[in-house]
Every structure is written in structure tokens, then in C-alpha cells.
C-alpha positions in Angstrom: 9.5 -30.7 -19.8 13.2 -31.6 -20.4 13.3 -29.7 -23.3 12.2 -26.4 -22.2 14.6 -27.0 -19.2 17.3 -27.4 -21.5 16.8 -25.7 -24.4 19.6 -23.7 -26.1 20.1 -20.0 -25.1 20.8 -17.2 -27.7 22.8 -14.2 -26.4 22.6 -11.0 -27.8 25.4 -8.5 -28.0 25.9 -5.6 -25.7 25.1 -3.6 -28.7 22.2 -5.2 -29.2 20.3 -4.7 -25.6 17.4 -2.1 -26.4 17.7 1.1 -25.4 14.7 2.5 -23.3 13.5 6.2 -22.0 11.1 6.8 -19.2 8.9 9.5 -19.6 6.0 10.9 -18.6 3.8 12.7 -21.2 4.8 13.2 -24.3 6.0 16.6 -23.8 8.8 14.2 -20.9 8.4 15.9 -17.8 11.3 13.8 -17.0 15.0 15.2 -18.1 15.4 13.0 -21.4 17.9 10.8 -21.2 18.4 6.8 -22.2 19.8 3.9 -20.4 20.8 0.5 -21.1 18.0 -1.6 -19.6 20.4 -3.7 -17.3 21.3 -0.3 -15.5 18.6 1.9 -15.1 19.5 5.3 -13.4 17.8 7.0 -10.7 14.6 8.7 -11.9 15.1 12.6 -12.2 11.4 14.6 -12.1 11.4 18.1 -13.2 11.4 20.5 -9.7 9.0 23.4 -10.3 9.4 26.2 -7.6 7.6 25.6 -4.2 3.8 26.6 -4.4 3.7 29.2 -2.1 2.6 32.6 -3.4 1.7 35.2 -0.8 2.4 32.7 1.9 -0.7 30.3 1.3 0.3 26.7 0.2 -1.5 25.7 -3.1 -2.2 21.9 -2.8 -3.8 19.4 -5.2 -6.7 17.6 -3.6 -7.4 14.2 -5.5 -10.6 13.3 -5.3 -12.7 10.5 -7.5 -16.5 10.7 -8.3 -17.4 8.2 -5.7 -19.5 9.4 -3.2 -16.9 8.8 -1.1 -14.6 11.1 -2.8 -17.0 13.7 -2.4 -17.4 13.0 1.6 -13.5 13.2 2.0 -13.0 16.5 0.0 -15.8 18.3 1.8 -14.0 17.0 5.1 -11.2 18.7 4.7 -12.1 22.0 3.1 -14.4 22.6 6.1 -11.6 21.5 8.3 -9.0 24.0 7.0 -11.7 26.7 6.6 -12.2 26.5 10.6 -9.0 26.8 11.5 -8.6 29.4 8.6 -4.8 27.7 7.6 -3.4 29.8 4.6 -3.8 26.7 2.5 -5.8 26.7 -1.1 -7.0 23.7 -2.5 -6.5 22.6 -6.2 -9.6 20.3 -6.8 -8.8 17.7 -9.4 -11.1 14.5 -10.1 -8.8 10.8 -10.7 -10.2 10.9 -14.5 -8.5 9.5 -17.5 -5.7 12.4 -18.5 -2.9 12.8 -16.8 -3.5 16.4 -14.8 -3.9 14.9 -11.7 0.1 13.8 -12.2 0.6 17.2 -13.5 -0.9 19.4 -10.5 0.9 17.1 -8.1 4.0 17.7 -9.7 3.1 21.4 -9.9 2.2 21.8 -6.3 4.9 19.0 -4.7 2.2 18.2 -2.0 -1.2 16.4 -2.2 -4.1 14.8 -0.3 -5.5 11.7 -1.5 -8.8 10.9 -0.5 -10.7 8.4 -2.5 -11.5 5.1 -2.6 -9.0 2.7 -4.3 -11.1 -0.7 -4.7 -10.9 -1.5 -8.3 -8.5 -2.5 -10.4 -8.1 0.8 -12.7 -8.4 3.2 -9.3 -5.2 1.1 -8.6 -2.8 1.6 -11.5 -3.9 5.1 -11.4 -2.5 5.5 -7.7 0.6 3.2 -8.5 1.2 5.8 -12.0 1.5 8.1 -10.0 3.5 6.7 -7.6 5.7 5.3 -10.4 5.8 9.1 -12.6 7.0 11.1 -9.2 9.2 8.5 -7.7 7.3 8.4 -4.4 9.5 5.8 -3.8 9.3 5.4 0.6 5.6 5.3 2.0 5.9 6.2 6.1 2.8 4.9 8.2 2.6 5.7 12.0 0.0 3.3 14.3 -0.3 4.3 18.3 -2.8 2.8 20.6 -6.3 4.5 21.3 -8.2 3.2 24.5 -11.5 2.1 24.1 -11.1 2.1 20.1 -10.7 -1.8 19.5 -7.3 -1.4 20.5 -5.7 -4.2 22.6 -2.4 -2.3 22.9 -3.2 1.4 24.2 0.8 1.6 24.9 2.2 0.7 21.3 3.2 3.2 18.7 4.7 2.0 15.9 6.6 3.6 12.8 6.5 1.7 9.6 8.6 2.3 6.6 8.3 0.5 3.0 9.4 0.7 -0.2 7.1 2.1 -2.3 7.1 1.9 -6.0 10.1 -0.9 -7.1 10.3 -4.4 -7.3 6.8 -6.0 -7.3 4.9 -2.8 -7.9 6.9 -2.8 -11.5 4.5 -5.4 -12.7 7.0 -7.1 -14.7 5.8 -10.3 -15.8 5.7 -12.0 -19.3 5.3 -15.4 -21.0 8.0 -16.9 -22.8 6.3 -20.0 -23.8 2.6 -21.2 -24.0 1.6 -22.3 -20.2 4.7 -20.7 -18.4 4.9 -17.5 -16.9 7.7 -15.8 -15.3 7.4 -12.7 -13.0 10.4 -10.7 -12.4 10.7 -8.9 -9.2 14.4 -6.9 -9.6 15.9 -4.4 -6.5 18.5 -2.8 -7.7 21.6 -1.1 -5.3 21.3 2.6 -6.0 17.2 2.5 -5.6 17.9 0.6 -2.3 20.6 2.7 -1.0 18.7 5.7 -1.9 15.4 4.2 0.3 17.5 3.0 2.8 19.4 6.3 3.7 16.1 8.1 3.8 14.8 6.2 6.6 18.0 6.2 8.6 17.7 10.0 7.8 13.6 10.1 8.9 14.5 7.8 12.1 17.3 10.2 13.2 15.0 13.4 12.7 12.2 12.3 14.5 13.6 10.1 17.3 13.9 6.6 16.4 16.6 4.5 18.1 15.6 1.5 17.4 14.7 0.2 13.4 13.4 -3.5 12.8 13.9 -4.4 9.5 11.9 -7.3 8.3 13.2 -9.8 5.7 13.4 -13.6 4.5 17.1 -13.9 4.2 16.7 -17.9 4.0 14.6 -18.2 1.4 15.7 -15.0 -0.4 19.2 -14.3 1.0 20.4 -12.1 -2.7 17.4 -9.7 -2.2 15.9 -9.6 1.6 19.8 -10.5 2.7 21.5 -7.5 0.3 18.7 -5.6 1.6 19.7 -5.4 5.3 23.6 -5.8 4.3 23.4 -2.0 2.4 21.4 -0.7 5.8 24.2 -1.8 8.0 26.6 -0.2 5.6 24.6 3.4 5.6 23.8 2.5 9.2 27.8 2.4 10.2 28.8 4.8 7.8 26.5 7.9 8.9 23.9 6.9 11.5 26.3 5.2 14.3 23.8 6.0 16.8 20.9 4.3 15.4 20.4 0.4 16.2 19.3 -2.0 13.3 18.0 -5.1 14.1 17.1 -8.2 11.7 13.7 -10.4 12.1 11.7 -12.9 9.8 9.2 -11.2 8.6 7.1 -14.1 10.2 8.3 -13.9 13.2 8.2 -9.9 13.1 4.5 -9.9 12.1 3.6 -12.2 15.1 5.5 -10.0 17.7 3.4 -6.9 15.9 0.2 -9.2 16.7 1.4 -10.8 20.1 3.8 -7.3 21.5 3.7 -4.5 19.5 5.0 -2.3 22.5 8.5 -3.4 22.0 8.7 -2.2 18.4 10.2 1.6 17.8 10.0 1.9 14.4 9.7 -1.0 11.4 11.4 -0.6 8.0 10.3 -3.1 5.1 10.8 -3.7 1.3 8.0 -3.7 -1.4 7.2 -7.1 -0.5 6.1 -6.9 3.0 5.1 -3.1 3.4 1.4 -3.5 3.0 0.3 -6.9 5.4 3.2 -5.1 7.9 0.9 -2.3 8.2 -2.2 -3.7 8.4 -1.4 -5.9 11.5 0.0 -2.8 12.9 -2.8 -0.7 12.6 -5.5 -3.9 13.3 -3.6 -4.1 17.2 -3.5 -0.6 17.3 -7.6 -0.1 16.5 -8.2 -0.3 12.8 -6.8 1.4 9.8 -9.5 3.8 10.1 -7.8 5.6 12.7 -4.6 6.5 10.9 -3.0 8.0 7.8 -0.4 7.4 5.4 2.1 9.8 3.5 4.1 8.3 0.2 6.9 10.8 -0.2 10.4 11.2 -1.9 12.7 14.2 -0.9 10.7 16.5 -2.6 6.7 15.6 -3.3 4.3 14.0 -1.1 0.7 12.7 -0.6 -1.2 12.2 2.5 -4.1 9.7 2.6 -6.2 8.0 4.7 -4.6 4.6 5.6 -7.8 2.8 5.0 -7.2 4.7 1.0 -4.0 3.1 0.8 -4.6 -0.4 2.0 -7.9 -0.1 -0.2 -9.9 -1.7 2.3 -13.3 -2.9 0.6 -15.6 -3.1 4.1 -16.3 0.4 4.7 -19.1 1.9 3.1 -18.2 5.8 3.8 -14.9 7.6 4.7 -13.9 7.5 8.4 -13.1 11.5 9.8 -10.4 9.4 12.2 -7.9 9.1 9.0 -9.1 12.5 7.4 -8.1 14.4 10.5 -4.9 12.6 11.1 -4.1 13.0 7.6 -4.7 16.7 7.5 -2.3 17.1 10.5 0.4 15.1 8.9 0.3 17.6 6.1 0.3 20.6 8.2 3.7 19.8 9.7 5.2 18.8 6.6 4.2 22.2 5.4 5.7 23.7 8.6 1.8 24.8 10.2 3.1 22.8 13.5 1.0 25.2 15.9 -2.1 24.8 13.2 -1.2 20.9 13.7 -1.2 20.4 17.1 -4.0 22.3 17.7 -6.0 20.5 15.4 -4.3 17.1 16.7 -4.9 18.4 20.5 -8.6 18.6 19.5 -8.7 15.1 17.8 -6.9 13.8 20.9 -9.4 15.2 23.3 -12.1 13.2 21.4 -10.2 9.8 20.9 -9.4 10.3 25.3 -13.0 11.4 26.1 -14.9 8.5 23.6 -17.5 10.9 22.7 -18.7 11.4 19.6 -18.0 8.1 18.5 -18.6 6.4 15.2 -20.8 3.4 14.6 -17.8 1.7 13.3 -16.2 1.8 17.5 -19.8 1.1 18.9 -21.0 4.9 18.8 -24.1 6.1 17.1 -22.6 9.6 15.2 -22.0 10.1 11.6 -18.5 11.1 10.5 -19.9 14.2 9.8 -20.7 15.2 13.1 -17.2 14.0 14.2 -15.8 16.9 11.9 -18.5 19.7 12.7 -17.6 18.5 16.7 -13.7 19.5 15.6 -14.5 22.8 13.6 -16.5 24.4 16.4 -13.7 23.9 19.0 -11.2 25.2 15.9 -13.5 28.1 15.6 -13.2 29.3 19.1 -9.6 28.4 19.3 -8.8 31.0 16.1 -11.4 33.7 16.3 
């Protein structure tokens, strides 16, 4: 034991430290470029022009060949058929090439909706998180009556990191029986994430932004982590309140009161278990969607795609719907949005049609044949 502890280090040179690129295909989609691996720069994607020819949006719809792929896809074309949006749909199936990167790339904005269970579903959702540089995933939860929901009053924001430190699955093996993980945040990613949210929570509202970390146990990460957002935070956003918590402590005030939360703003570490007890006091992930984004691409999913939730056995309409509206006023469709979200409302307030999932007895898709008729009449 002693001796691994102590054994003796060799150093290499500067001039010796590899050298390594980041690209995407072999034909590098990325600007080339290379880096000394101890200062890597800020990814830089290749911008194609904004898919908008004849003003209809073209976006990439990423489906898989799971049944519930299938469901989700014919959910949302029959959705945006109704309301006749000027949107086209670029059908492409998760397989094993890398077009699915390529179309989102392309079109700069994409619905997800697929299950994400195992493993290889996974790396293919976090490659593409990874190739485009999603790097901030943006979550909202609010109370439903009736709908499991203990809290009809809360509505919460939450912001994570989205593909750095733990999702870089670095991890090697130096010796036989030891293996070292290696989680790194470095200051430009983080300052980059940070200023985002500060920029999100300004545009939309947000006063108030808990950010959860463990600076005792962690206090160079989680502690440098809420240091740079009091920086940006006094430097450009003076009128925006930050506020530290445990991430222990936070989680049990989302469980116990999420009412007096505004909006929630987390590292890679804590994104995903943040939003689930958000969404579990708030009625279920099945009621809410999720958009991973960087200043320029996004994709919209069902939140119960993103936490890859294994216990459903079909797609719920709930995150579909709220999904689909998300995307609409990211593509600037508000009135399209809210009458689509008016419509959803008006179901979620009235409790009928219901799924068997919140003690109802109607299929998802008569939850989405109940919203297209109403859209029908509303944009004859």
C-alpha cells in the first residue's frame, strides 16, 4: 500500500503534453484547431443558416424504433397538423451513423422523443449533447391539482449543467485494483453556464436563484462554482438575488416547501436527482418537459425521456404537449403556444380525460385527439 502511496513521480515536459483535437466526423464539423490538454478552449460548432425557408421551421424529430418512439412521433405530427403551425418535421431514427447529429446541427432545433433506458440509448443522447455543446439543460415543474401533486402552489425553474464534469466519463486505471475518476470544471465553461442562467433568469422573471452545492466537502469545485456566479451576478445582473444551500438541505426544502423556491441553478453533479424531486412534489415527471440548449441549438423532450425513467410502459401526452409548446415559443409561435398550452390547461383544471397513470381510465391517445379537436375549431 505504502508503496503505491509513495511511489516516485515522473514529470513530463511542457513539450511533451499531447496535443488533442475535438472533432466530430471526420470531415470536423468543428473549426480545426488543437489545444494543450491542460487548457481546453471553448467548443466552437459550425453555425449553418437558420432553417426557415418560406417561413416554415424545418425541425429534426429524433425518434428510436421502440414502440414508444413511434407513439411519441405520431403525437406530435397530429398535434402540429391540428393547429396547422408552419413547422416541417425531419424524421430521423437514433441508429448507428451520426445523421441524427448532423440534422440537428442542420436544423439548430429538435424534439427528442424516445425512450432512453439502456446503456447505448445513453451515450447516444450524451454524444450528442457532448458534439453540439448543449451545455445548460432548463427544466420547469408547477403544481397540477388533483394530479399526485401535494404542492398545487409551487413552480419551480431548474437549471443544470449539462455536458461537463461527470458526463466526460473520464476515468482510467493506473494500476491493477485502483481506479481513479476524474471529474474537472474548468473556469471559462463555468462562467459561460453561469452567465447564461443569470441571462435566462433576467429574461423571464426570476428574482430569486438557489444554487445548490457542497462547499464543505468540495469547497475548490461546488465553492468556485458559486464564487464565479456572485462575480457575473455583481458584475451584470445587480438585480438578481443568489442564494447558497447544501444541496441536502436544498433537496429537503424541494420535498418539505417547494413554494418558497423561484428558480434552482445546479452543476452536473446534482442536476438530475434536483429535478426529479421537483417534478415528484409537483405530480410526476410525466407532466413536464425538458429543453438542453446552448445559445444557438436546442432539444425539447419529455422529462420522463431525459430522466430515463424505466416504469412507464408507453409515452405520457402530458410531457409531449408541454414539450411541443416549449418549442413553439422558442421558435417565436407564442400565440400557436398558448393556445395549445390554454387547451392543455383546460384539461389538467377540469381532470377529464385523465390517464390511468393519475387514476383515469383514457389512453394517451385520446388525450391528444381530445386536444386536436378543440385546436381544429380554434384555427379553422
Amino acid at each position: 500500500m505504502y508503496a503505491l502511496l509513495f511511489r516516485p513521480i515522473k514529470f513530463l515536459s511542457r513539450s511533451k503534453i499531447p496535443y488533442v483535437t475535438r472533432t466530430l466526423t471526420s470531415s470536423s464539423e468543428y473549426e480545426p484547431g488543437s489545444f494543450l490538454k491542460d487548457k481546453p478552449p471553448l467548443k466552437k460548432l459550425k453555425l449553418f443558416p437558420e432553417s426557415l425557408y418560406g417561413g416554415e421551421h424545418f425541425v429534426t424529430l429524433l425518434t428510436g424504433t421502440s414502440p414508444i418512439g413511434k407513439q411519441g412521433a405520431n403525437y406530435i405530427k397530429t398535434l402540429f397538423k391540428a393547429a396547422k403551425i408552419p413547422v416541417a418535421f425531419e424524421r430521423i431514427d437514433v441508429g448507428n451513423t451520426n445523421e441524427y447529429i448532423r440534422s440537428v446541427l442542420r436544423n439548430r432545433v429538435c424534439l427528442h422523443v424516445d425512450s432512453q433506458h439502456d446503456p447505448q440509448e445513453k451515450a447516444k443522447a450524451l454524444k450528442l449533447n457532448n458534439n453540439l455543446d448543449l451545455f445548460a439543460c432548463i427544466i420547469k415543474c408547477f403544481g397540477h391539482k388533483g394530479y399526485n401533486c401535494k404542492f398545487p402552489d409551487a413552480n419551480l425553474t431548474i437549471a443544470s449543467q449539462n455536458n461537463t464534469g461527470d458526463y466526460d466519463k473520464l476515468e482510467y486505471q493506473p494500476v491493477q485494483g485502483v481506479v481513479e475518476t476524474l471529474c474537472i470544471h474548468e473556469d471559462d465553461y463555468t462562467r459561460r453556464y453561469l452567465k447564461f442562467v443569470l441571462d435566462y433568469a433576467k429574461k423571464n422573471g426570476h428574482k430569486h436563484i438557489t444554487i445548490g452545492v457542497k462547499r464543505l466537502y468540495l469547497p475548490r469545485s461546488d465553492g468556485r462554482f458559486f464564487d464565479l456566479a456572485c462575480e457575473i451576478q455583481q458584475e451584470s445582473y445587480p438585480d438578481i438575488e443568489l442564494l447558497e444551500m447544501d444541496i441536502e438541505k436544498l433537496v429537503y426544502y424541494i420535498i418539505k416547501d417547494p413554494c418558497k423556491f423561484d428558480m434552482i441553478c445546479c452543476n452536473d453533479r446534482y442536476g438530475t436527482f434536483v429535478a426529479s424531486a421537483a417534478s415528484a412534489v409537483c405530480g410526476g415527471a410525466s407532466l413536464f418537459g425538458a429543453c438542453e440548449l446552448n445559445n444557438t441549438h436546442a432539444i425539447f423532450k419529455p422529462l420522463q425521456t431525459k430522466l430515463s425513467i424505466t416504469s412507464y410502459r408507453e409515452l405520457s401526452p402530458y410531457g409531449v404537449i408541454r414539450s411541443c409548446i416549449d418549442l413553439l415559443r422558442y421558435l417565436g409561435k407564442c400565440e400557436c403556444a398558448t393556445a395549445m398550452e390554454g387547451e392543455l390547461a383546460s384539461i389538467l383544471s377540469a381532470g377529464k380525460p385523465r390517464t390511468v397513470e393519475f387514476g383515469g381510465e383514457d389512453s394517451g391517445e385520446f388525450i391528444i385527439c381530445n386536444i386536436v379537436n378543440k385546436l381544429r375549431c380554434k384555427f379553422k
